[in-house]
C-alpha positions as CSV (number, residue, x, y, z in Angstrom):
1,X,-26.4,-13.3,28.2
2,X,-25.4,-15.9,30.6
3,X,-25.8,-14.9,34.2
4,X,-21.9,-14.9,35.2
5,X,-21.4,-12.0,32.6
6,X,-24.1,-10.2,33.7
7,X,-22.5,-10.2,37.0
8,X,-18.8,-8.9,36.0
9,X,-20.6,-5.8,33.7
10,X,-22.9,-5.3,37.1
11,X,-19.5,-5.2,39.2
12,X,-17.7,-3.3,36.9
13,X,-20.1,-0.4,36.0
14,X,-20.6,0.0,40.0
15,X,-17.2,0.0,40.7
16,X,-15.9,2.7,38.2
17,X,-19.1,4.7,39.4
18,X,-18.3,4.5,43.2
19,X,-15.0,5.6,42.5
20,X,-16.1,8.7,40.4
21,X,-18.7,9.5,42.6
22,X,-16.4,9.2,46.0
23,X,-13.9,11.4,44.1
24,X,-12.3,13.8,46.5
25,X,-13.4,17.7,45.9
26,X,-10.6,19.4,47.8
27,X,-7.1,20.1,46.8
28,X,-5.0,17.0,48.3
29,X,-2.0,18.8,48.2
30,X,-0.3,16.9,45.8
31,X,-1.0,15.5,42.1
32,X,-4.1,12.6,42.1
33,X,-1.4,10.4,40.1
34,X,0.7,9.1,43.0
35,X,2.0,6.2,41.7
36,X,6.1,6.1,42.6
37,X,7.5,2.6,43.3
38,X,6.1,1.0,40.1
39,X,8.1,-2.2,38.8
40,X,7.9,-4.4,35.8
41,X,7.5,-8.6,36.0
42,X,7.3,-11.5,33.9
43,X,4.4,-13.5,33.8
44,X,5.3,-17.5,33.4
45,X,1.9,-18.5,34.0
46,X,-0.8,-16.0,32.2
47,X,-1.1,-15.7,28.4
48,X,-3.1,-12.5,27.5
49,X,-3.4,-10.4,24.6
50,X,-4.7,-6.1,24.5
51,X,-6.6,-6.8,21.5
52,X,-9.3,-8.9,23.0
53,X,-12.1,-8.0,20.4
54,X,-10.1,-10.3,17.4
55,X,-11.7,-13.3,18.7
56,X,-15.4,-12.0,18.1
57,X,-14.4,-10.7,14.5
58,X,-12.9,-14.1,13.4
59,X,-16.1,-15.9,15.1
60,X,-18.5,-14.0,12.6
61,X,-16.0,-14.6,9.8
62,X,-16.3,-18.0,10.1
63,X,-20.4,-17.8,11.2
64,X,-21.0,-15.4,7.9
65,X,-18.9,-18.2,5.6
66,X,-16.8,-15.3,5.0
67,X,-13.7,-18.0,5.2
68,X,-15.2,-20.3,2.5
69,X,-16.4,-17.7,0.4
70,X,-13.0,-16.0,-0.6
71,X,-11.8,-19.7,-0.9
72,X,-14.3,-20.6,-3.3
73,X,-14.1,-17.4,-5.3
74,X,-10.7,-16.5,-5.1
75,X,-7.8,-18.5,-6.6
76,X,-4.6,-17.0,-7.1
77,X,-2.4,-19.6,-5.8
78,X,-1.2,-22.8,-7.0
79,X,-0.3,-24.3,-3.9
80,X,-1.3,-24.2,-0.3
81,X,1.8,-24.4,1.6
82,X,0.7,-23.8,3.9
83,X,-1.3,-20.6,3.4
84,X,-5.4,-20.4,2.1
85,X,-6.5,-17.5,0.0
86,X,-8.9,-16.5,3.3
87,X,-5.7,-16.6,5.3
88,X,-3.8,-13.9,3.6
89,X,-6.8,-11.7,3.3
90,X,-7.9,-12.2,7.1
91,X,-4.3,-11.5,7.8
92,X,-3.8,-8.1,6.2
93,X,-7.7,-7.2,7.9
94,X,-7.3,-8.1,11.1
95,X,-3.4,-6.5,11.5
96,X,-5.6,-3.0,10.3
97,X,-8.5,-4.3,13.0
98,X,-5.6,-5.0,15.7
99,X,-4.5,-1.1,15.5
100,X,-2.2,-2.1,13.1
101,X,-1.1,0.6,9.9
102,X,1.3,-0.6,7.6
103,X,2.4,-4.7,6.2
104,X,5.1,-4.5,8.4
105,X,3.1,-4.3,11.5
106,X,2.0,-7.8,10.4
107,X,5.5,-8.6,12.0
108,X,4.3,-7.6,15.6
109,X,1.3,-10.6,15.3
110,X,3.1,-13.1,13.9
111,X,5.9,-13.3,16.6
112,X,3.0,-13.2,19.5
113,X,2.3,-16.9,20.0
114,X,-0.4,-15.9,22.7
115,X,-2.0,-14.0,19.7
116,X,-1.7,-16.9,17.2
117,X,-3.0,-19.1,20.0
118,X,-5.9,-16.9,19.7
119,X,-7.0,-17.0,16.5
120,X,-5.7,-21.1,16.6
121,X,-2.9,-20.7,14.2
122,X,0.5,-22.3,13.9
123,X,1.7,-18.9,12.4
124,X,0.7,-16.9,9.8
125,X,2.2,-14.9,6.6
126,X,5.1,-12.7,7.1
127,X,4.8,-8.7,5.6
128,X,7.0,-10.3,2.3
129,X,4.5,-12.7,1.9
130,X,1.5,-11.3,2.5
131,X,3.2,-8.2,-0.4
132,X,3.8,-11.1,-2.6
133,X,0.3,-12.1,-2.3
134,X,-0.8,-8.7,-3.0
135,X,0.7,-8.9,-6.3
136,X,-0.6,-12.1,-7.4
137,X,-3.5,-10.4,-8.4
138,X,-5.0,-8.9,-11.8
139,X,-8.1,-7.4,-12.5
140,X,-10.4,-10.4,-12.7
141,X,-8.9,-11.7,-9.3
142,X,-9.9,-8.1,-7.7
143,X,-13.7,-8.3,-8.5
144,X,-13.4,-11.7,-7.4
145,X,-12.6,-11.1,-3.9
146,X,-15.5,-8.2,-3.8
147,X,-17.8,-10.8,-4.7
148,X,-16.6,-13.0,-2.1
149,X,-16.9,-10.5,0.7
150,X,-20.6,-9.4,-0.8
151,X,-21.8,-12.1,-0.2
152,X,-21.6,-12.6,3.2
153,X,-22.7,-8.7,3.1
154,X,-25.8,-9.9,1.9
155,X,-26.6,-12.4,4.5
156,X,-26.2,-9.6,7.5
157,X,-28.0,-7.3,5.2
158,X,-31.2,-9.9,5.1
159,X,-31.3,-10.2,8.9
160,X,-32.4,-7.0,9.0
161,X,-36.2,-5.9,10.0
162,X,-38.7,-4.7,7.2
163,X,-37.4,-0.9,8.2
164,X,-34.1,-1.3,6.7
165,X,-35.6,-2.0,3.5
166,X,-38.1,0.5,3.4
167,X,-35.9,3.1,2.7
168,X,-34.0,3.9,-0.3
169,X,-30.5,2.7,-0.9
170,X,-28.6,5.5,-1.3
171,X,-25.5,4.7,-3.1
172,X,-22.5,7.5,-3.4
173,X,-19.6,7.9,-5.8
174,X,-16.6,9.7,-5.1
175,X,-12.7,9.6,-6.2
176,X,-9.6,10.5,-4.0
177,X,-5.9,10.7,-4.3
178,X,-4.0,8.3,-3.1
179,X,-0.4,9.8,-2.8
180,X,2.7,7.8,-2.8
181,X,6.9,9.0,-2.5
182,X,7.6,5.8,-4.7
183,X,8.8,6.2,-8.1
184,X,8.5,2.6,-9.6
185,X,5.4,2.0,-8.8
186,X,3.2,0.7,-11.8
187,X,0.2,2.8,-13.1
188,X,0.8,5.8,-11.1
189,X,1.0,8.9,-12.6
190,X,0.4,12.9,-11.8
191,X,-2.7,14.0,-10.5
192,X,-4.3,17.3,-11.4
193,X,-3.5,18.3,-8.4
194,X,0.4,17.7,-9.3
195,X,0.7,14.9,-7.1
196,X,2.0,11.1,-8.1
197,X,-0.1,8.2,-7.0
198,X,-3.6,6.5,-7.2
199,X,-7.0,8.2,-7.9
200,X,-9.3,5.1,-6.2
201,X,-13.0,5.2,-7.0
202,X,-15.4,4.5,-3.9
203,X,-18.8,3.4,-4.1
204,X,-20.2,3.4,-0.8
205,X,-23.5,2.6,0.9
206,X,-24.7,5.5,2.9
207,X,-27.5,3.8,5.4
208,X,-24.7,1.6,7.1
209,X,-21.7,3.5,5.8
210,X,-20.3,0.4,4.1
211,X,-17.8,0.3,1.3
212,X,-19.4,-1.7,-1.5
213,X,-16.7,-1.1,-4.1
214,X,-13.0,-0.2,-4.2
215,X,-11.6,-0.2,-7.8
216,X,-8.4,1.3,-8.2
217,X,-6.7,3.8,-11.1
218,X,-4.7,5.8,-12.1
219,X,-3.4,9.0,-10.5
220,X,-4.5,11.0,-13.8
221,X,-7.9,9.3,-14.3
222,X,-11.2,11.3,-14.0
223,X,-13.1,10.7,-10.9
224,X,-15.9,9.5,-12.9
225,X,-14.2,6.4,-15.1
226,X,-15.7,3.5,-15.0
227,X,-18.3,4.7,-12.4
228,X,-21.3,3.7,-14.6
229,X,-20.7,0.3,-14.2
230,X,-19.9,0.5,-10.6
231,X,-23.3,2.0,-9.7
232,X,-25.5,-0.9,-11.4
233,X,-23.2,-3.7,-9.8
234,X,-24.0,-1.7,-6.4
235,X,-27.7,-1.4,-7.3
236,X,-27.6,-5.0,-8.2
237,X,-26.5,-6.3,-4.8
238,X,-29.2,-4.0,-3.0
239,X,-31.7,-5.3,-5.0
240,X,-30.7,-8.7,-4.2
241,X,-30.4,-7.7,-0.7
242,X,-34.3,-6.7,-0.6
243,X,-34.1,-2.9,-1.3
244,X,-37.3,-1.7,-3.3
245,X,-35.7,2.0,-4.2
246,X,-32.0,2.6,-5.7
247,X,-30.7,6.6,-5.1
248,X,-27.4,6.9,-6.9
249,X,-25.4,10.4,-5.9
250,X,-22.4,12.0,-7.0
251,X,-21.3,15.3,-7.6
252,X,-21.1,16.9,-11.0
253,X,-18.5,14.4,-12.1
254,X,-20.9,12.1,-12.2
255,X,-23.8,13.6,-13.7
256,X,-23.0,11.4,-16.6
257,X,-26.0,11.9,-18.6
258,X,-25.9,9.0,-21.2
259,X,-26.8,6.9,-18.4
260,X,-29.4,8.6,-17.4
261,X,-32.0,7.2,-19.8
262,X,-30.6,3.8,-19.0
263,X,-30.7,4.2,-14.7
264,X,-34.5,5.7,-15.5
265,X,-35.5,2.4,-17.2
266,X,-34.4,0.3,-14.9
267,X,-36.3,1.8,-11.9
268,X,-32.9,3.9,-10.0
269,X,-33.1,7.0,-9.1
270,X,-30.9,9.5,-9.0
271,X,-29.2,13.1,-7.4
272,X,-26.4,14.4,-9.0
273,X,-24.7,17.8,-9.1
274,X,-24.5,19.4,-13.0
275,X,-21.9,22.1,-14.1
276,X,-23.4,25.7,-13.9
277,X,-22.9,25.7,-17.7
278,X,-24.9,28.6,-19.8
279,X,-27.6,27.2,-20.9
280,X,-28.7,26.0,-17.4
281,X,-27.8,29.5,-16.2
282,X,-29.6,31.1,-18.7
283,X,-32.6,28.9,-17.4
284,X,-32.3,30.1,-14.2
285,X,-32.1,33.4,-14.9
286,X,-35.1,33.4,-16.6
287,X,-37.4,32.4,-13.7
288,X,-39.4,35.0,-11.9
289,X,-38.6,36.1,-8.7
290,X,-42.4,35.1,-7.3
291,X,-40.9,31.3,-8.5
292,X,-38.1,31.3,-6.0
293,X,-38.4,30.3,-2.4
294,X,-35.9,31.0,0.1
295,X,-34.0,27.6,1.5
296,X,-34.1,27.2,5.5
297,X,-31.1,24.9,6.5
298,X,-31.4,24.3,10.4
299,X,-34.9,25.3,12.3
300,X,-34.4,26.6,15.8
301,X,-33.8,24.1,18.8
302,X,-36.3,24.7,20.9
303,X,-34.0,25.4,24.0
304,X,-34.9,23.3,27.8
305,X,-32.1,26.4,29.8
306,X,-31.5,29.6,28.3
307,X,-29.3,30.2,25.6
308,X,-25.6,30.2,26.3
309,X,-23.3,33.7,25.2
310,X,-22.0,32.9,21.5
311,X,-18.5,32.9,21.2
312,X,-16.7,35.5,19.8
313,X,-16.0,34.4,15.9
314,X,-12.2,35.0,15.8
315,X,-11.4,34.5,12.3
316,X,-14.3,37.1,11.1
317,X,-12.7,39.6,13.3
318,X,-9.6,38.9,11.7
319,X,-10.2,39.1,8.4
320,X,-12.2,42.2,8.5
321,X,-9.3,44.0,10.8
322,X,-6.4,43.0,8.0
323,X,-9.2,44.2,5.4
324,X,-9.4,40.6,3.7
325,X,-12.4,39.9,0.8
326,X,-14.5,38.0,2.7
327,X,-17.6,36.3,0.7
328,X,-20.6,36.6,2.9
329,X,-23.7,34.4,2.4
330,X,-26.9,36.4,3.0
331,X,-29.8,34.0,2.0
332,X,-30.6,31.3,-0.3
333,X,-33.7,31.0,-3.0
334,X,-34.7,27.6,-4.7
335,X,-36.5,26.9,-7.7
336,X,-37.0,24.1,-10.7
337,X,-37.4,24.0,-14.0
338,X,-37.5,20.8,-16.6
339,X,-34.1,19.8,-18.6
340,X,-33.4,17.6,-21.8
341,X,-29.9,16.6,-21.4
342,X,-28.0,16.8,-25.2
343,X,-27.1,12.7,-24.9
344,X,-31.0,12.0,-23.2
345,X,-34.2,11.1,-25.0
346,X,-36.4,11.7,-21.5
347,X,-36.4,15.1,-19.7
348,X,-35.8,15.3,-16.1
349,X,-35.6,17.6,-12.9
350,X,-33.4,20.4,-12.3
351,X,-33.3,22.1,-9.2
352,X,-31.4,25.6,-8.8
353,X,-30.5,27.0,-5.5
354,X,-29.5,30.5,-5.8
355,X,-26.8,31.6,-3.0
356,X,-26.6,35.6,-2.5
357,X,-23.3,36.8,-1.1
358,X,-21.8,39.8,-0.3
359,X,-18.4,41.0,-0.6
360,X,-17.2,42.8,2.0
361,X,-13.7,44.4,2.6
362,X,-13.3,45.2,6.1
363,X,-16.2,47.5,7.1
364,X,-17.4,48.1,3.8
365,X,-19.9,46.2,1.6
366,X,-18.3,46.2,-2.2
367,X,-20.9,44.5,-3.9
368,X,-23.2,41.2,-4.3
369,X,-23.3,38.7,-5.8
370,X,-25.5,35.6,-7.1
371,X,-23.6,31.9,-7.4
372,X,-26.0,29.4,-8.7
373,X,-25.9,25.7,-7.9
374,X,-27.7,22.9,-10.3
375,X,-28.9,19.4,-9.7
376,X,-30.5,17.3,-11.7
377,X,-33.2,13.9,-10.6
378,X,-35.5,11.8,-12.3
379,X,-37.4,11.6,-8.7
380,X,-40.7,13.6,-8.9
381,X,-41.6,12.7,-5.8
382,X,-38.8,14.4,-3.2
383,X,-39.9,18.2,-3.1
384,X,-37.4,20.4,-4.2
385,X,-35.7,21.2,-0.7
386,X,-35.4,16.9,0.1
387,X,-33.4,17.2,-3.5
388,X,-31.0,19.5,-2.1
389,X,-30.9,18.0,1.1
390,X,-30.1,14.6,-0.9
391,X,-27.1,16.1,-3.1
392,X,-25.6,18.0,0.9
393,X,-25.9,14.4,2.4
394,X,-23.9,13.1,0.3
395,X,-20.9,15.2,1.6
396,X,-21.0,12.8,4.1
397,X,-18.9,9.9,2.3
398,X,-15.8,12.5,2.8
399,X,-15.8,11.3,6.3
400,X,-16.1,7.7,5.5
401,X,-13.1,8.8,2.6
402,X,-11.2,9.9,6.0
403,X,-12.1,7.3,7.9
404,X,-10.3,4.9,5.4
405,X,-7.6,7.2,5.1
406,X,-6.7,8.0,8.5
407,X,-8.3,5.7,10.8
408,X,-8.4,2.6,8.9
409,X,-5.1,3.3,6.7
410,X,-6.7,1.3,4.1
411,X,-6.2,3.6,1.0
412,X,-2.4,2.9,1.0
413,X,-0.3,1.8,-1.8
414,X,2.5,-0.4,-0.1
415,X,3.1,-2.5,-2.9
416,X,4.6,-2.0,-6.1
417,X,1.6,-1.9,-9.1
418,X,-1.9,-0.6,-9.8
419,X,-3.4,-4.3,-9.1
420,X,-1.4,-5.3,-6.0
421,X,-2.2,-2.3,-4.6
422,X,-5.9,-2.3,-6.0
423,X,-5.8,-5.8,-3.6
424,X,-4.7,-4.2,-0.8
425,X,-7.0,-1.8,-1.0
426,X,-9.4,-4.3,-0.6
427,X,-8.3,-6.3,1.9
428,X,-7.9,-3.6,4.0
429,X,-11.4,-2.1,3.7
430,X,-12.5,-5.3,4.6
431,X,-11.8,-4.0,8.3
432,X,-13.8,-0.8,7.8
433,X,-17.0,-2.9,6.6
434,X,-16.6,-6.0,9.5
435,X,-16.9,-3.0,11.5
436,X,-20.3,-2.0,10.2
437,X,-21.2,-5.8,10.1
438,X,-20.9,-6.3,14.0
439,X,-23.6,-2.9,14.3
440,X,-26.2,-4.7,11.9
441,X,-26.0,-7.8,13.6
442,X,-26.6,-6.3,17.0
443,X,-30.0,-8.0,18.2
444,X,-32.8,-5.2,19.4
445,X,-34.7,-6.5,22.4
446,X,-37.9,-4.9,22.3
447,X,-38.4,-3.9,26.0
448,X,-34.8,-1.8,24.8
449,X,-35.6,-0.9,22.0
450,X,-34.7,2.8,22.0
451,X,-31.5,2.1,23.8
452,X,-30.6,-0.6,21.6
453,X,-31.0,1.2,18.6
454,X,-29.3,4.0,19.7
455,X,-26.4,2.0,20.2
456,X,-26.5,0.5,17.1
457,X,-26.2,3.7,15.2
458,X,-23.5,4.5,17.7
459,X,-21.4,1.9,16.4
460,X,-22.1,2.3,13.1
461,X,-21.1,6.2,12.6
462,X,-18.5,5.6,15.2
463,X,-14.9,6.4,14.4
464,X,-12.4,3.6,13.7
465,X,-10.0,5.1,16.3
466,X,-12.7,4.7,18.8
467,X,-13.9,1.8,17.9
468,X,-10.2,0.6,18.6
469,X,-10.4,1.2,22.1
470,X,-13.9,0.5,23.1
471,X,-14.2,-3.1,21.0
472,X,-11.0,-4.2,20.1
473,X,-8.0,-3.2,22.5
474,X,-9.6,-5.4,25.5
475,X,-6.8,-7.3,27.6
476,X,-7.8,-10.9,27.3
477,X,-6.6,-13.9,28.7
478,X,-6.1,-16.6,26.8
479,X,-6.8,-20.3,27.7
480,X,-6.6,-23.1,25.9
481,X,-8.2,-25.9,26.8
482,X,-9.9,-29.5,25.1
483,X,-11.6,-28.0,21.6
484,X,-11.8,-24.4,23.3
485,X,-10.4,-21.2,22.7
486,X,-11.4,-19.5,25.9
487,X,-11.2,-15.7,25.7
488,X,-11.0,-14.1,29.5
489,X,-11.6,-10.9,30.1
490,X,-9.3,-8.9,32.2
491,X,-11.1,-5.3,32.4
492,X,-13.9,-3.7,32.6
493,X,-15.4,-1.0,29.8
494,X,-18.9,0.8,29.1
495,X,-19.4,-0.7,25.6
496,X,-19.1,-4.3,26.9
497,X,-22.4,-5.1,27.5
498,X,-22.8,-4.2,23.1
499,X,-19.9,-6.6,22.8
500,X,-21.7,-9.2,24.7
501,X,-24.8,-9.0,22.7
502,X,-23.0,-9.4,19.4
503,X,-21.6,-12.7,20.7
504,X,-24.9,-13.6,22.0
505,X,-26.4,-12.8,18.3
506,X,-23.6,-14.6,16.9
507,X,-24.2,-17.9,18.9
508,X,-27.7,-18.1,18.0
């Protein structure tokens, strides 16, 4: 980091903390926000954009060959007038990046000539066009682009140290709705849950939180369709990456056990959820009580002050007043037993966890009751509480389902069929995953190593709406000048000193 930058972060963080810590401790009299005569003025000389962070993104685009790659791989149009490929994609990503939430927002950048001069453009697509674009794809030109933007994945993946490796790639499955109010949209159709849209498939990377696959459906397709498939292009690409172990996990949906023979073979390993069916049940009910062992989730914090007065729980005092049926877990026993699937030639692992729960109605207990839970691995290795522990963690990729929902907006269906959509989709997610990209290729220094790190897996578990206004939405100046694009800082924030290390790591 060059010495002058060093200086403004220096200035900055001792400013802000002069001012905090000089913060008057009386009552003033009045409100602190005094503020009266404020006026509004035209600047004629400064150019500046709020979303300061673009310039960094579209740096490692073009370091990663993120640019060429979609060029060279995708190729749905006939004519470059005067648009690429990469520019309509990069469009549609970086409008989500800007804090953008819908195609037409795409209008706002491309009548902002200091934000074109950004990103050294003339212009760039209008919403119509980059809809139109949407809908020039089909099927083959959807995988296409995912295998453009892999493989770029793959060279941030391989700058990583020997650590990232040694763990397994844990690869998750999950479907969601994707509702829409249109009626003339192509391929949508009623979900089970009565709702008309698209029922996406996500197959995501837990360690980084990435989104390795988006592949679109039907609103009436089972959340396992097509997942199979899915799961050996994902454990393809982390083998290629340098991964030694493959975890696939999924919920019972995808406990799809004519693959299981077939994932064993190759070396993948896997942690699904199974149906409670009656045979399993009957299993399970057939092991001795000295066989089960009860489940600990959270071991006590060892506490530094002394423990704080617990809340009182409002909605249990609720429901026992109004004399609802509330379902009370009491404990929780594990135990295994070996399973031959119908469809499988091998046997493999089950693991039952046996939840005891009490009814209670108001004051009084009614009765109890035993709810048993099955998953099934061909790891012999885990112990039977790192199996459960596996199938919980993967609960996790509904937040990242969220994350794309909400923060990113990138499971939207603002065109008008299954493939166009399926595009944008993609496109889109793209945002989500450059996000993870700039954590990975944060540089550890090894005198801050701890620091650094900690950091690193700030950024990558941090929300998109935060990551909005700590990396992106910084006012900028922009100045062009000989073959420069000079971005100039205009405030000061804590997570600038990160920002300033991914540029450094993206220069060298």
């Amino acid at each position: 980091m060059i010495k002058q930058v060093q200086q403004f972060l220096g200035r900055g963080k001792q400013k802000i903390l002069r001012r905090l810590k000089n913060m008057p401790r009386e009552d003033l009299g009045h409100p602190v926000m005094t503020g009266s005569n404020i006026q509004y003025e035209v600047s004629t000389k400064t150019s500046a954009i709020n979303v300061g962070g673009i310039g960094a993104f579209h740096l490692m685009a073009r370091r990663l060959g993120l640019i060429d790659s979609i060029d060279n791989n995708v190729s749905v149009l006939k004519y470059h007038l005067p648009y690429h490929e990469s520019d309509h994609v990069l469009n549609i990503s970086y409008n989500l990046l800007c804090g953008g939430q819908t195609l037409d927002d795409i209008e706002l950048r491309r009548n902002d000539e200091v934000y074109l001069d950004s990103l050294g453009a003339v212009t760039i697509p209008d919403p119509t066009t980059a809809g139109d674009f949407c809908r020039r794809f089909d099927e083959a030109s959807n995988w296409a682009l995912m295998d453009a933007i892999n493989e770029p994945r793959l060279k941030i993946w391989r700058q990583q140290p020997v650590a990232f490796f040694q763990q397994k790639a844990r690869i998750d499955a999950d479907g969601t709705q994707v509702v829409t109010l249109g009626e003339c949209k192509e391929g949508m159709d009623l979900s089970y849950k009565g709702e008309w849209g698209y029922h996406p498939l996500l197959v995501s990377l837990a360690n980084t939180g990435e989104a390795l696959f988006v592949v679109n459906r039907s609103g009436n397709r089972p959340s396992h369709e097509g997942a199979a498939a899915i799961f050996d292009r994902a454990a393809k690409l982390c083998r290629e990456a340098g991964f030694k172990e493959i975890l696939f996990r999924g919920d019972t949906d995808f406990s799809l056990t004519r693959y299981f023979d077939h994932w064993d073979e190759k070396g993948s390993k896997f942690v699904f959820g199974m149906d409670a069916h009656k045979k399993v049940v009957g299993r399970a009910v057939q092991i001795d009580d000295d066989e089960y062992f009860e489940l600990v989730r959270h071991g006590e914090r060892a506490l530094k002050t002394a423990p704080r007065r617990k809340p009182e729980n409002v909605k249990e005092r609720i429901i026992k007043e109004r004399e609802y049926l509330n379902l009370k877990l009491d404990f929780e026993l594990y135990s295994e037993f070996k399973y031959k699937p119908l469809k499988c030639e091998k046997t493999y692992r089950v693991v039952v966890l046996q939840k005891n729960i009490t009814a209670e109605k108001g004051e009084l207990a009614l009765f109890d009751e035993i709810k048993y839970f099955f998953y099934i691995t061909n790891d012999w290795r885990m112990s039977t509480e790192e199996v459960i522990r596996e199938s919980n963690q993967r609960c996790n990729q509904e937040n990242l389902i969220s994350q794309l929902k909400s923060g990113v907006h990138s499971l939207r269906a603002p065109v008008n069929t299954l493939n166009a959509n399926w595009a944008y989709m993609i496109m889109a997610t793209l945002a989500w995953n450059m996000k993870a990209w700039m954590a990975l290729s944060l540089p550890v220094c090894p005198r801050w190593a701890e620091k650094h790190e900690k950091e690193k897996d700030s950024l990558l578990k941090m929300e998109f709406r935060k990551f909005l206004n700590v990396i992106m939405l910084q006012p900028c100046q922009i100045i062009k000048t000989g073959r420069k694009i000079i971005y100039r800082l205009l405030a000061w924030n804590p997570w600038q000193p990160v920002f300033f290390r991914f540029l450094d790591a993206l220069r060298l």
